[in-house]
C-alpha positions, 0 to 999 in steps of 0.5 A: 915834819916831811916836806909838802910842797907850796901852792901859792893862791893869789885870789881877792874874795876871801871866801874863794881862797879860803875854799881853795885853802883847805882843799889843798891842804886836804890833798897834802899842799902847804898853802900861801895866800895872797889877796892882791897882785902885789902881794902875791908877786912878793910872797912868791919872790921871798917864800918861792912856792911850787906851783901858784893858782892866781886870779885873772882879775886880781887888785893892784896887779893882775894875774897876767902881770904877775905871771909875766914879771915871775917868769923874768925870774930864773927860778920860776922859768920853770913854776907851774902856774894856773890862771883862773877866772870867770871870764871865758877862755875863749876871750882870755886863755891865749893871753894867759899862755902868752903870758907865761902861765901854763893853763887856764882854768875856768870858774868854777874850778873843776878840782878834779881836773885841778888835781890831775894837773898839779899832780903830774906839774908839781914835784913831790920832793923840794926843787933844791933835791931834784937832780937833772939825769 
């Protein structure tokens, strides 16, 4: 089976991360999923995906929270992270990219736009086999 790499979705309403889920599977991602803070924390920290898409707004541990508790980890130093919500970037997106998190991206997801970031962001082999020149 070849490698793809592992986006993980850290999003509460069920319906969203389900739509989120088969887009990016369509577009050649394994996905994980988590419906809260917490969950998604330790779902990075034992499956260490790729890149992860997380809710601002998530139960039990935001989406803030959890970007700044994953980037203290060495092996997300690196990981790129997308905090999505409803909420306008104005008032949110220098407190995700204080944070850790790499962009912010308004609801409704422009997947589009999505895609250009994750295809220049994301590795198309593992982490393990990429080698620094």
């Amino acid at each position: 089976m070849p490698w793809k790499p592992t986006i993980l979705i850290a999003e509460d309403n069920a319906d969203s991360r389900e739509m989120l889920q088969v887009m990016f599977e369509s577009r050649g991602y394994r996905v994980i999923a988590a419906d809260n803070g917490t969950q998604a924390l330790e779902v990075a920290l034992r499956d260490q995906p790729d890149a992860l898409l997380l809710d601002l707004q998530l139960p039990k541990l935001d989406g803030l929270s959890v970007t700044r508790t994953l980037r203290q980890h060495p092996t997300f130093k690196d990981v790129p992270i997308i905090i999505v919500s409803g909420h306008d970037p104005n008032r949110y997106r220098q407190q995700a990219i204080e944070a850790g998190s790499d962009e912010y991206m308004r609801k409704p997801i422009d997947f589009d736009r999505l895609q250009v970031w994750l295809d220049r962001m994301v590795p198309r082999e593992p982490r393990a086999l990429v080698t620094s020149a």
